[in-house]
N, C-alpha and C positions, 0 to 999 in steps of 0.2 A: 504494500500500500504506500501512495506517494503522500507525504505530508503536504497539506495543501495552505494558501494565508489563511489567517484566522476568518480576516472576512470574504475570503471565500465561503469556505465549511461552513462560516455562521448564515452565510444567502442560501448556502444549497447543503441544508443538511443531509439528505436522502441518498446525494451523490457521491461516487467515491474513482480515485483514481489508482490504476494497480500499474504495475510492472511485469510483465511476466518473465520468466525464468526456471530453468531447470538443471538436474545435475551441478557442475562445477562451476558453469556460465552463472548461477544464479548463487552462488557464493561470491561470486569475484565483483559480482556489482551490488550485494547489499549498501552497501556506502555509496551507491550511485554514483560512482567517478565512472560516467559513461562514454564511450567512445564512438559508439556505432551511426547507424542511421535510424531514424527516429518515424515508426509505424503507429499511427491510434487506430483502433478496433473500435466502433461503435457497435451493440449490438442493438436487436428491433425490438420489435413488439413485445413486452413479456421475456425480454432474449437477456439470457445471464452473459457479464464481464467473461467468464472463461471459456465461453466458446473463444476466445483469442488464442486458445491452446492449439489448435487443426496448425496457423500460421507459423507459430511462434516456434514448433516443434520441429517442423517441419525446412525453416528458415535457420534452423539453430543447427541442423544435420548437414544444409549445404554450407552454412558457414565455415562447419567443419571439415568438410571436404576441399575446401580452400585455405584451408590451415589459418582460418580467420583474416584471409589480408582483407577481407569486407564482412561486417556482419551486419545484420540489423536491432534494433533492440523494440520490442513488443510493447506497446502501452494499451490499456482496455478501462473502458470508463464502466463504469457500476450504476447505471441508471435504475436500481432497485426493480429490475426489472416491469416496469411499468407500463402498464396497457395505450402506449401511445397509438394504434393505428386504430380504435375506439373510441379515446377521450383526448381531444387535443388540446385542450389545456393547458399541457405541461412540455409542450413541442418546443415554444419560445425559449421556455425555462432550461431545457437541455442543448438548446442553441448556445445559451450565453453559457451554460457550464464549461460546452465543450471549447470555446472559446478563452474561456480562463485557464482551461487544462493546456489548450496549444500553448500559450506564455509560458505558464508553469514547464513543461517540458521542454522547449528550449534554454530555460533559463539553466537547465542540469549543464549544459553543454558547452555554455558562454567561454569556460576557461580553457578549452579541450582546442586541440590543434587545428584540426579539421569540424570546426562547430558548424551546426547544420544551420540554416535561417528559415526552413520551411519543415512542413511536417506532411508525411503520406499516410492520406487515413484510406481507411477497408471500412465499406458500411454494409452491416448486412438490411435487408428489412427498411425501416424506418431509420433505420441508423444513417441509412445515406440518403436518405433525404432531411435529416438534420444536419449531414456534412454540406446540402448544396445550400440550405439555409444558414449557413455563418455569413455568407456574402452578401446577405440582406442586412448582415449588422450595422448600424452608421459604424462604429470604432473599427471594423475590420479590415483590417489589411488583406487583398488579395495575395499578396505575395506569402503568406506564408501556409499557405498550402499548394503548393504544384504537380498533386498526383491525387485521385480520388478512384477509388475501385468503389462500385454499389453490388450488391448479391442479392438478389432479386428480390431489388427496392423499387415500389410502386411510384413513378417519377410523374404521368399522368395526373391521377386521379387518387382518394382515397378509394378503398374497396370496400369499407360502409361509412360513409359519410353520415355519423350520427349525432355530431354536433356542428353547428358555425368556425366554431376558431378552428378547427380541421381542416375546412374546405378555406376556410379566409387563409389559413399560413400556407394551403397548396397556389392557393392564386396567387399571392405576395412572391413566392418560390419562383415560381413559371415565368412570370410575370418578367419578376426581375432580370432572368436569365433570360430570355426573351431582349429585352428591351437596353439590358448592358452588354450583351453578345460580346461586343468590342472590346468589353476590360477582361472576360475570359479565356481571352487567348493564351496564355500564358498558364491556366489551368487546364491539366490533359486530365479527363474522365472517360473513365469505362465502365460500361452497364451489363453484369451479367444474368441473364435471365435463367430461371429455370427449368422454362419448356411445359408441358402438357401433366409432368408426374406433379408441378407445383400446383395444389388447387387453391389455393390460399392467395396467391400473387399471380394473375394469367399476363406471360409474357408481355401481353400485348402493351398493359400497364407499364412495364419494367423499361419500355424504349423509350429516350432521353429525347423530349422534343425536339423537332425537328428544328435546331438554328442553322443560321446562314454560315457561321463556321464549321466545317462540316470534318475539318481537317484538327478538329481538337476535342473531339466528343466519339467517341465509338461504341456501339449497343450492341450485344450481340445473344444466341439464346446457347446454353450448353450442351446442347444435342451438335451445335456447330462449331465449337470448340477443339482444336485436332487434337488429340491424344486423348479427349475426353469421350466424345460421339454420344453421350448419353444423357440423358433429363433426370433432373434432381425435383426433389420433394422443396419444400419452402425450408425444413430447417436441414436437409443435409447438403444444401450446396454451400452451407458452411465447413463441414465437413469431407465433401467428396474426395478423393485423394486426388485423384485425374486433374480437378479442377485446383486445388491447392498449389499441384506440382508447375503447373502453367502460373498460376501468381505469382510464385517465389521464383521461379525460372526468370520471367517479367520482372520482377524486382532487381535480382542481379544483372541481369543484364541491361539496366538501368542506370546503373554506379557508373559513373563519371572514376576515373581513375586519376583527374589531376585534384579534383575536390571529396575524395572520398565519397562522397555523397550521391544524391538522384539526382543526374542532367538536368543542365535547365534548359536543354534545347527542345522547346514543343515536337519538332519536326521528329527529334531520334526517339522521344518517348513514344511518338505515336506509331510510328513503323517499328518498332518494338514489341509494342503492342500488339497489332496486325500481324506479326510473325508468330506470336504466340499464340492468338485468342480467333484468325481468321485466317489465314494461310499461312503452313508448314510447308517449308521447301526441304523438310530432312536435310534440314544444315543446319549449325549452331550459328547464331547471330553474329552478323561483321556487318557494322556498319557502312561498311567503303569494302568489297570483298572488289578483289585483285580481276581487274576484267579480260588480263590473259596469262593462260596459266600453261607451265611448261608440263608437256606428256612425257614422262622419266620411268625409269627403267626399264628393265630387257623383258620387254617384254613381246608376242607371235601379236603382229597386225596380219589382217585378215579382212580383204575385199568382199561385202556382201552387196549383192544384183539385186536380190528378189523384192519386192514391193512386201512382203510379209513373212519375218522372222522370228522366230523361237528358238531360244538356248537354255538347257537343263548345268547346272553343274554340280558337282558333289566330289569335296575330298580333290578339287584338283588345284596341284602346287605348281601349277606354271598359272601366270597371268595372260590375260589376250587386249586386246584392241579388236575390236570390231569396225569398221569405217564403212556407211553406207554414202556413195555420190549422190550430190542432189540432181546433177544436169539434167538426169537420167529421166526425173521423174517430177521434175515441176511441171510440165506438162501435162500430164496425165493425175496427179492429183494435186489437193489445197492442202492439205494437212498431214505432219506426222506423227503418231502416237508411240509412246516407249513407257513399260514398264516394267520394273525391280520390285523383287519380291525379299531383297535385303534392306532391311530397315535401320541401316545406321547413320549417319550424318557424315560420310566422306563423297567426294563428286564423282560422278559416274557416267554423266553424256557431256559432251562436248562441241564446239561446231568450230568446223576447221575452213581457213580460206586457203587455202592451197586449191592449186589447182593441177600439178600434174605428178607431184611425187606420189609416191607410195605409203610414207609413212605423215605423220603432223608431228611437230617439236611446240607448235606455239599455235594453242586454242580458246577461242572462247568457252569459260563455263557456266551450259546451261543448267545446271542440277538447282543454280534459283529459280529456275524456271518450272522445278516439279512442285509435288504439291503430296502428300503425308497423306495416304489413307490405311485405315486399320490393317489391310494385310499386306498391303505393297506402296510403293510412291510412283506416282505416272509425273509424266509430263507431255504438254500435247503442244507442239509451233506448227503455226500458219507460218508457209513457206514466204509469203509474198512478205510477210514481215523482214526474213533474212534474207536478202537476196544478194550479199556479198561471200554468204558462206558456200563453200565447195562442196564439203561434206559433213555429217552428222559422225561421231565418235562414242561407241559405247565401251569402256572400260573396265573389263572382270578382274578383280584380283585375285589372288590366291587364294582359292577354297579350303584348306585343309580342315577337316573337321564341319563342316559346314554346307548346305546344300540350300540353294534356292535358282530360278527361274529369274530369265527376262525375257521382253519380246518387244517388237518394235513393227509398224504396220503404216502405208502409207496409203491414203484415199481422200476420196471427196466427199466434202463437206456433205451435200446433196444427198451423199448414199447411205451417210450413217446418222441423216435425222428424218424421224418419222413425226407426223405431227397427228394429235389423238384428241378429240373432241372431250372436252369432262360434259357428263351428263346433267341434263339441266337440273336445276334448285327444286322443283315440283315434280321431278320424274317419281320421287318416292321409292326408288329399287325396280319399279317397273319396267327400267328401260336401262343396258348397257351399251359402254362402246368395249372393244377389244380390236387388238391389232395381231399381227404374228410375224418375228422377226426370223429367219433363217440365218443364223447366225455365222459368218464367214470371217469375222473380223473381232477385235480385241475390246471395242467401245461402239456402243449405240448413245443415241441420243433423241429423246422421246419428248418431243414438245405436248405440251397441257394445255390446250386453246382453251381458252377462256375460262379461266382458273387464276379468278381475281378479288374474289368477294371470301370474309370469313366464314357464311353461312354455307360456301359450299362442300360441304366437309363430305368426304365421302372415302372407300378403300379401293387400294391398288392390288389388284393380285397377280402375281408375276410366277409363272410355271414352265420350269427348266427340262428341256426332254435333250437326252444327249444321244449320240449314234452308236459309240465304244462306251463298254464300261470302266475303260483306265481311270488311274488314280487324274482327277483333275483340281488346280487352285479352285479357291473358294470366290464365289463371286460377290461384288461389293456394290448396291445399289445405292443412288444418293437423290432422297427428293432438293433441289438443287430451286430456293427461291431468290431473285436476279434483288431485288430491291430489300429486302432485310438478310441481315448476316442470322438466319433463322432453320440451316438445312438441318435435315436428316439423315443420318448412315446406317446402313444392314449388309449384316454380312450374313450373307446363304449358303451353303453347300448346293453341289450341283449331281443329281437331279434334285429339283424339291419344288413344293408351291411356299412363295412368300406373299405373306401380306403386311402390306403400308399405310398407315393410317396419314391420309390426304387429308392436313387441317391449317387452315395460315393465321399466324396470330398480328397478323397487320395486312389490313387490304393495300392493293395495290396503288399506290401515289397517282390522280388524273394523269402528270407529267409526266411519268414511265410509260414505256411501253412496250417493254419487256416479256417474256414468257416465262413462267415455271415449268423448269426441268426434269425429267426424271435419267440420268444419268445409267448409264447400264455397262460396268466394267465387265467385258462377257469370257465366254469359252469357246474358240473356235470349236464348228464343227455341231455345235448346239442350238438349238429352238428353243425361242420362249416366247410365249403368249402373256402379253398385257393386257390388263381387261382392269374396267372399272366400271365399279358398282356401287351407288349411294342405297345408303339405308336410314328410314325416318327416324330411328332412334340416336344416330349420330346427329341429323339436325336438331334435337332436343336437347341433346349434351352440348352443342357449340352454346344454343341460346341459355342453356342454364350457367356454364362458363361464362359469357361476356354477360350477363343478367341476372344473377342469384342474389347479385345484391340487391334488388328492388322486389323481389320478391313480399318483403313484406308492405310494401304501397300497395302492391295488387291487393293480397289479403283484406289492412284497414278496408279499402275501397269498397270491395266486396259485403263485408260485414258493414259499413256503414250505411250501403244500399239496402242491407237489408231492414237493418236499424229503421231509416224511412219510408219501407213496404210497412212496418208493423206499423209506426203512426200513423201513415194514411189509412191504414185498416180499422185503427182503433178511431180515428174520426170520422172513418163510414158505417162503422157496424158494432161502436161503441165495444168492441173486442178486440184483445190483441193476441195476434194469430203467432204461430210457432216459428222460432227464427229460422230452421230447415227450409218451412214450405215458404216462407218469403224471400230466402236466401234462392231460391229455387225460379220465383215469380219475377226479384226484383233484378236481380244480376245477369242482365243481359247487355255483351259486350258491344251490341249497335247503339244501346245509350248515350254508351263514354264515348267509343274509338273513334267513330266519325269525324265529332269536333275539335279531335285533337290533331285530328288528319289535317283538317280545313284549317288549323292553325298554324302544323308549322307548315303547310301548300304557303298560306299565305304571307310567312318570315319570308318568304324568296323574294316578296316586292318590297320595294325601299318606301313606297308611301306607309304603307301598313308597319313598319316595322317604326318607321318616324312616330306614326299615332301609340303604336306599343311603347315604343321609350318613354312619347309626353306624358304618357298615364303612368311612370315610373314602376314596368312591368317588371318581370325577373324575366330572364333571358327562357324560351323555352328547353326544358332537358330535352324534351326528341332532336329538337335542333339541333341542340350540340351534338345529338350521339351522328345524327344523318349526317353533320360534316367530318366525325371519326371515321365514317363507313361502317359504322356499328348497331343500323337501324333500318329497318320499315314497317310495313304496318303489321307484318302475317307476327311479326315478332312480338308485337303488342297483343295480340288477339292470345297469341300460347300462351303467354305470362298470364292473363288474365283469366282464360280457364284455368290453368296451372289455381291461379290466389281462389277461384270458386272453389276448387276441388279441397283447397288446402282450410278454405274457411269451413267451409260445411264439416268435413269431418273434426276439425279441433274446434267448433262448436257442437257438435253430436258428441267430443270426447269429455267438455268442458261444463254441458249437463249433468251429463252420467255421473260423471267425480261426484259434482255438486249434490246430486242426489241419493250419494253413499254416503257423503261427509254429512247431510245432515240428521238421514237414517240413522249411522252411528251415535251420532249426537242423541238423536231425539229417544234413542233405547237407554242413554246414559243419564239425563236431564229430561224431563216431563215440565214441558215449559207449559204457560198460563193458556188461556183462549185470547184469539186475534184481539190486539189492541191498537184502536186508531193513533198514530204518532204525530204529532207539531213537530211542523216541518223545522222551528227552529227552536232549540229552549234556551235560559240561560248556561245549563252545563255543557251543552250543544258547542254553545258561543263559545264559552272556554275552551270547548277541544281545538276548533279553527284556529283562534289565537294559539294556543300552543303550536301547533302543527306550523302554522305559521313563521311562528320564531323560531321554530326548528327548522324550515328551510332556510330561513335566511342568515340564521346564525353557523348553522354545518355544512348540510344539503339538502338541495331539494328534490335530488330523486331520493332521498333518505325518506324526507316526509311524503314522499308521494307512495313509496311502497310502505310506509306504516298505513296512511287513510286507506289503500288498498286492503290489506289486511283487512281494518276496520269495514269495507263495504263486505268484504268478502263473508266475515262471519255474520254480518247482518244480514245476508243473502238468505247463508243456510240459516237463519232463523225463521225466515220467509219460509223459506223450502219446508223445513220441520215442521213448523206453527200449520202450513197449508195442509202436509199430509196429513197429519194428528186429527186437525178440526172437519178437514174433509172423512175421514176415515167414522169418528164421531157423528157425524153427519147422516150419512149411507146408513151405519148401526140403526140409529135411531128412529130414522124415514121405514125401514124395512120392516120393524119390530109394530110398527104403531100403526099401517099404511092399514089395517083394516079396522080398527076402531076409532081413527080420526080422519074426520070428513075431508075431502083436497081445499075447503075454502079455507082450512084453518092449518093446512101445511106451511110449516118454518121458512117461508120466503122470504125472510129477511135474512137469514143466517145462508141462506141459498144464494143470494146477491152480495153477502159480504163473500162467502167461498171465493165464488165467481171473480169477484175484485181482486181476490186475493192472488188466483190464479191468473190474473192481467198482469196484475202489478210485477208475480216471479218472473213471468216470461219477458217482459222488460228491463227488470233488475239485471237479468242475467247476459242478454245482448249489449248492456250497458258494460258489467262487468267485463264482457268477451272483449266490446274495444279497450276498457282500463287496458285489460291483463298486453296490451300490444303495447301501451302507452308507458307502459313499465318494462317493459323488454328493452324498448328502447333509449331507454332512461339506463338500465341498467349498468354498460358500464362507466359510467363516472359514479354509479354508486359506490360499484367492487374497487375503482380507485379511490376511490377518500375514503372506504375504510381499512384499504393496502397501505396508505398513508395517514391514518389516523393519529398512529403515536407521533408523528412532526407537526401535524396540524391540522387543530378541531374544526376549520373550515374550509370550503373545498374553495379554491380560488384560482382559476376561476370559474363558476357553477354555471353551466349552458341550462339550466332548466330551473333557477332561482324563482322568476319572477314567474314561470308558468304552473310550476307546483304550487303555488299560493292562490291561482286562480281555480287551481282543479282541485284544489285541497275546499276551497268555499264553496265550488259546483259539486261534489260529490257529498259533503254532509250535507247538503237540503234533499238531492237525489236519494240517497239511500233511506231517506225516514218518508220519502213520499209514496204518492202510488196514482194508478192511472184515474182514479173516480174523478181527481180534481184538473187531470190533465185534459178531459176528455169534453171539456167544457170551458174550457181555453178559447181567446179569441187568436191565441196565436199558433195552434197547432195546425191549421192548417200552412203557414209559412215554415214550422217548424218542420211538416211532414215533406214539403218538396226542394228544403233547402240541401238536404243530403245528396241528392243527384249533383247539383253543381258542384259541390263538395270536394265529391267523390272525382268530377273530371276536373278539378283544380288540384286534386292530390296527386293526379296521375300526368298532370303536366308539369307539376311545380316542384314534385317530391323525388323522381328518380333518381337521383344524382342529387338529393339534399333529405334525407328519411329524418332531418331532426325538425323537418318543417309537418313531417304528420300529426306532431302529436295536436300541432294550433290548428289543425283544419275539425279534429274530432272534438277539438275541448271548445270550439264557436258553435258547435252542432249540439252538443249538452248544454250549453250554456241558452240557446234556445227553448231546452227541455226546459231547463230551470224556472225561463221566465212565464213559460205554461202552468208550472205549478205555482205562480203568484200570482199572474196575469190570467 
């Protein structure tokens, strides 16, 4: 732990700064006389200080393998693990920590020879979205951060937008960086996503807006990562080793060697980068690699003619040269492909401009020109590029002990790309395309027309038939997307059927015009059939992926339609009907969807969008999503059944309870006969007042799940009191129906029943929207009471001033009942204000869920005024 100034620790007692260290390394710097280069680890959401072990361990074993002439030294901030990507409250507050901690950790270093003046931070989650947030600070110095790695941190968008200061610090974030583009230059970032396994962060979020510097900002997703080729979960691509070892590899080969420290050259960080994180040339990095290199020792050159070559070798102690002429063959084809199924980092083709000897002494090396795939490295030149070079050079070295394959193939462009229709968005599986390649050559190329939107998700099934059964390489497919550094790799054995799950986590840019690839390193001699097939259930998973966070809008929505079927019911037939069958009558989605259509149709015109402004509108959420390419209508309609389906049964689940919890109850306690309640009394008055200054002294979703509570058991009182006295009821009517006349039957105790049974059924649809109203409140409850023992109030509290509102609407609500609503001059506005509601919730809320709870607490507060008015 670093000792921190006093008034630091005393502004941010919760926080803490470590060191990390292990073995001998963490002995020799207890005294902190630091030497190294200086790394902060921010973790995310809920994310503990030591996940900075993956780095630190792993950084501490290459240091050693360099006999420490560079090392790095590990720093991890201790944000007590705090639910920052749910409560944003405390984002600022860990902005300015980590900004104290940058000082404080230079300050180790001030006396040291080689002292650093900047620091390279790693953000996982959230974390690196508080590293992009220091640069919004007035005090901050840009300059003393010049490298920022994110791990699949949401740089978009939050992924539940459940309060204000959330979405206000992501726009202030964006914003900023946006609009200072120019002073970022000198800060190199890279975003790494964690692909399709992260369901918690979807890529698409993880890509670092698009600025105009495009040459100091790099996004990429892990599946695309060379040496990695795989997708991580949200919390192991803190851990993944694949992805660890490309950091730390990137780190070192970062060090400037006249400053000890990280480069300040933007330009070397960023093609560094690129070498590591987006194209592997199976070569170790050299920034300035020698561009002609002598061909030495004794080695057998060897003229080969044919347009298509293959060499096996194993165990052999002579070296060769190969040399193919190009004269031969520019002609007759555009391209030629080569590939090594030896994966080390020494040069292996070369391009030679001789023109009539035998042998080459002095050649250009193409081996930056391969490219690292999991079982081989290829490389593939368009001839018309070289047109000084003579001949191509492939050089085998000595095999002893050791056996792998190359091969080399020359052709046209034309002959080895097939271009493959995707099947349309509404085909539903009912309709495929497939192709069938006879495979004569070492690489295909399989263009994807019109495979540009992310709802077109559909699978590739690729099935290998061979003519010999010889042992053959394994074949390497790669969905190959032109516009995000987002591909995919598979390796198949040959024969076999493969399937690819076709999904893009970024549509394709208006300004591209590019195609998605499918890549096919083949087996001469071999057939394969491509074919692709969509299935509706992957359309459902795309839209629940880009859309799971609004899922509960649709829900409120739903339930609040039904909420105002039962009023209008209960003002036509003086009953209120069951929330199922109104949930069933009222929630139909030609109500809403229409006019949210015709809304944002009509954002596209500038008159319309002039009179939206002057009315001081909020921007519409479909809007934005339609210009992400993350939107249209059929996607609103699925969400929307999806929230009917999701209401009906967690109201059918949220009776049932209710009606065991008060059974239980009612076998335990033999409560009184039905008693009429005032609506308000004076110990009434005292609970608001409390509850009151309970929100506004601690929190307010604290007091909003106590009144909760509070409604809750006054419900099942309803529930017990109704069954009890109904049951009493029946008894009695039954026992007596032949000795007392029907004019002198108990109708008055029959019409309170009746009321009684109004009142539960609204109680309860009342309760069903709380209980969402409290979901969403919930966590900045679970944060102030995670930080309870630093401080009794939550500061800052997103739901202060609305818990006091709903804390006043729910005690008059819970002691009333419908006989006095139903005679209201205002239930009839009350019954048809919920429709508007409902389609203001679903334009206003998708992208802001902490705006639902004031659209349902103005719709009670309506109720309210029914019971006075």
């Amino acid at each position: 732990k670093i000792k921190l100034p006093k008034k630091t620790a005393r502004r941010y007692p919760a926080y803490e700064l470590y060191l990390y260290g292990e073995g001998n390394y963490a002995e020799e710097n207890k005294n902190l006389l630091l030497t190294g280069i200086p790394v902060l680890f921010l973790p995310g959401n809920a994310g503990s200080y030591k996940q900075v072990r993956s780095l630190g361990s792993i950084a501490l074993r290459k240091a050693e393998d360099v006999d420490f002439k560079y090392h790095f030294n590990f720093f991890s901030v201790n944000f007590n693990e705090e639910l920052v990507a749910l409560y944003g409250g405390s984002l600022q507050r860990q902005t300015k920590f980590v900004h104290e901690c940058i000082k404080v950790i230079l300050k180790l270093y001030r006396d040291g020879e080689f002292a650093p003046t900047s620091v390279a931070i790693v953000g996982h989650s959230m974390g690196g979205l508080v590293a992009r947030a220091l640069l919004t600070l007035k005090n901050f110095k840009p300059e003393l951060i010049n490298l920022l790695i994110t791990q699949a941190t949401p740089h978009i968008a939050p992924v539940m937008p459940l309060d204000r200061y959330l979405t206000d610090f992501y726009t202030a974030v964006n914003n900023h960086w946006i609009l200072k583009a120019q002073d970022l230059r000198n800060l190199t970032t890279l975003s790494v996503a964690g692909g399709f396994r992260d369901y918690q962060v979807r890529s698409g979020l993880a890509f670092l807006p698009r600025l105009s510097q495009h040459d100091s900002a790099l996004s990429v997703v892990s599946s695309a990562v060379p040496r990695a080729w795989a997708s991580t979960d949200h919390l192991s691509i803190v851990w993944c080793k694949e992805l660890i070892l490309a950091t730390i590899r990137a780190l070192f080969d970062l060090i400037d060697e006249n400053t000890r420290q990280i480069t300040e050259d933007p330009k070397k960080r960023m093609s560094i980068l690129n070498h590591h994180f987006v194209r592997h040339p199976a070569k170790i990095f050299e920034e300035n690699p020698e561009v002609f290199t002598e061909l030495t020792g004794i080695f057998m050159w060897i003229t080969v003619k044919a347009s298509k070559w293959t060499y096996s070798v194993y165990n052999d102690s002579d070296g060769k040269y190969f040399t193919f002429p190009l004269a031969s063959h520019r002609k007759s084809y555009s391209h030629v492909y080569c590939e090594n199924s030896m994966l080390d980092t020494s040069s292996w083709i070369y391009g030679c401009m001789n023109t009539n000897l035998s042998m080459c002494l002095e050649a250009t090396d193409l081996s930056w020109r391969a490219e690292l795939l999991p079982t081989t490295k290829v490389v593939m030149l368009k001839l018309q590029d070289y047109p000084s070079l003579s001949h191509i050079v492939i050089q085998v070295p000595p095999a002893v002990g050791n056996k792998y394959t190359l091969g080399c193939e020359f052709f046209k462009e034309d002959s080895r790309t097939v271009q493959l229709p995707v099947t349309h968005l509404f085909s539903f599986g009912l309709s495929s395309s497939k192709i069938l390649l006879n495979s004569t050559g070492l690489f295909y190329n399989v263009q994807l027309q019109h495979f540009n939107q992310i709802y077109q998700a559909f699978k590739i099934y690729i099935e290998s038939h061979c003519q010999s059964l010889k042992e053959r390489k394994s074949n390497v497919y790669r969905l190959h997307i032109p516009w995000s550094h987002e591909d995919s790799i598979i390796v198949a054995k040959v024969p076999s059927l493969t399937e690819i799950s076709a999904k893009l986590h970024t549509a394709q840019p208006q300004n591209d015009s590019r195609v998605p690839e499918l890549n096919i390193y083949s087996s001469s001699d071999c057939q394969y059939e491509v074919k692709i097939k969509r299935y509706p259930y992957i359309l459902v998973f795309q839209i629940i992926r880009f859309h799971a966070g609004a899922f509960p809008v649709y829900i409120v929505s739903n339930i609040l339609l039904a909420y105002g079927g039962q009023l209008s019911t209960l003002r036509s037939t003086g009953q209120c009907s069951d929330f199922s069958l109104e949930l069933v009558r009222t929630a139909k989605p030609y109500k809403v969807e229409p006019l949210i259509s015709i809304i944002v149709f009509l954002q596209g015109f500038n008159w319309f969008r002039e009179i939206w402004e002057s009315l001081s509108l909020p921007e519409v959420d479909a809007a934005v999503l339609s210009r992400q390419d993350a939107w249209f209508p059929l996607v609103s309609l699925i969400l929307f059944l999806f929230g009917t389906g999701i209401a009906y049964w967690s109201g059918a689940f949220f009776s049932t309870s209710l009606r065991l919890f008060s059974s239980l109850w009612l076998t335990l306690i033999r409560p009184t006969v039905l008693q009429k309640d005032r609506l308000m009394t004076p110990r009434r008055l005292c609970g608001v007042l409390t509850l009151a200054l309970v929100s506004w002294t601690t929190c307010g979703a604290f007091a909003v799940f106590l009144i909760y509570l509070q409604y809750l058991f006054k419900d099942s009182d309803h529930s017990k009191e109704t069954s009890q006295n109904s049951g009493i009821y029946t008894v009695k009517t039954q026992g007596s129906v032949d000795s007392v006349p029907e004019a002198t039957q108990p109708l008055s105790k029959s019409t309170t029943i009746a009321e009684a049974v109004n009142s539960l059924k609204m109680h309860v649809t009342i309760l069903n929207l709380f209980t969402w109203i409290v979901l969403l409140n919930l966590p900045s409850l679970i944060y102030w009471l995670k930080n309870l023992r630093y401080n009794v109030s939550l500061d800052p509290d997103p739901c202060r001033f609305t818990a006091i509102i709903i804390i006043c609407i729910l005690e008059i609500l819970m002691n009333s009942s419908t006989s006095a609503v139903k005679s209201s001059k205002l239930l009839k506005i009350a019954a048809k204000v919920p429709l508007p509601l409902s389609v203001a919730m679903l334009t206003f809320g998708r992208m802001h869920l902490y705006r639902v709870p004031h659209f349902v607490t103005f719709s009670l507060l309506l109720h309210v005024l029914c019971c006075v008015v």
